[in-house]
C-alpha positions as CSV (number, residue, x, y, z in Angstrom):
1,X,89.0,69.0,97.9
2,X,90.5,72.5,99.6
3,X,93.2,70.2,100.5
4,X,94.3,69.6,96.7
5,X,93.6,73.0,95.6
6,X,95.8,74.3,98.6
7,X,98.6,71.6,97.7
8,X,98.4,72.7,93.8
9,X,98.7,76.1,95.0
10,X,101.9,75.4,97.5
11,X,103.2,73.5,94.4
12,X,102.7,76.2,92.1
13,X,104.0,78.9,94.5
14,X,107.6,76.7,95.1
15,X,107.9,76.3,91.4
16,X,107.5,80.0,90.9
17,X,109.8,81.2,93.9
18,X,112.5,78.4,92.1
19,X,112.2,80.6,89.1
20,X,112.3,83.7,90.2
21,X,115.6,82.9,92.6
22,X,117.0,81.1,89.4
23,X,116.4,84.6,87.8
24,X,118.0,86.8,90.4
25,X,121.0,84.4,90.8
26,X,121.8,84.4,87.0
27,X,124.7,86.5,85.6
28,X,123.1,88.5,83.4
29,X,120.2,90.0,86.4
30,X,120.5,94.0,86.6
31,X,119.7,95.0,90.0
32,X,118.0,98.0,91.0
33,X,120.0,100.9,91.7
34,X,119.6,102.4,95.6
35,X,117.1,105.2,96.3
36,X,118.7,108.7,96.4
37,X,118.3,111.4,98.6
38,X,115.9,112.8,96.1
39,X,113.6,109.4,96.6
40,X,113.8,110.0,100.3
41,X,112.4,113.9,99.7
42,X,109.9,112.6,97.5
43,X,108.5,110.0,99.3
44,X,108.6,112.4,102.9
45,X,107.0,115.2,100.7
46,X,104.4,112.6,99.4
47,X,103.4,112.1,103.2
48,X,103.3,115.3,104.2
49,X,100.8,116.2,101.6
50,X,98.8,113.2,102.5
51,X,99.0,113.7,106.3
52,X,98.1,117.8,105.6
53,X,94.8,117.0,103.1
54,X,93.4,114.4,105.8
55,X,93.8,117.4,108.6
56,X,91.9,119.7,106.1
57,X,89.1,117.1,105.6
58,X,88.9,116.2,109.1
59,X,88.7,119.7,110.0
């Protein structure tokens, strides 16, 4: 039975990587514009805050 459900599933997973390919491929797909410099800061700053409020409850 966990052989079916795992062979419905691998079915259901190919027919839903087919469609989101299809998707991408298609004319009419926007693509995501890059990250900026400003993402970069952003996501370093993020971090740091993290790192910094872990320190203060370790200490």
């Amino acid at each position: 039975m966990s052989t079916e459900n795992s062979k419905d599933f691998m079915e259901l997973l190919q027919e839903e990587l087919d469609s989101r390919i299809n998707e991408i491929e298609s004319p009419g797909y926007e693509h995501v514009p890059s990250l900026t410099k400003g993402d970069y800061v952003g996501m370093i700053s993020a971090a740091i805050v993290c790192v910094v409020i872990i320190v203060i409850g370790i200490v």
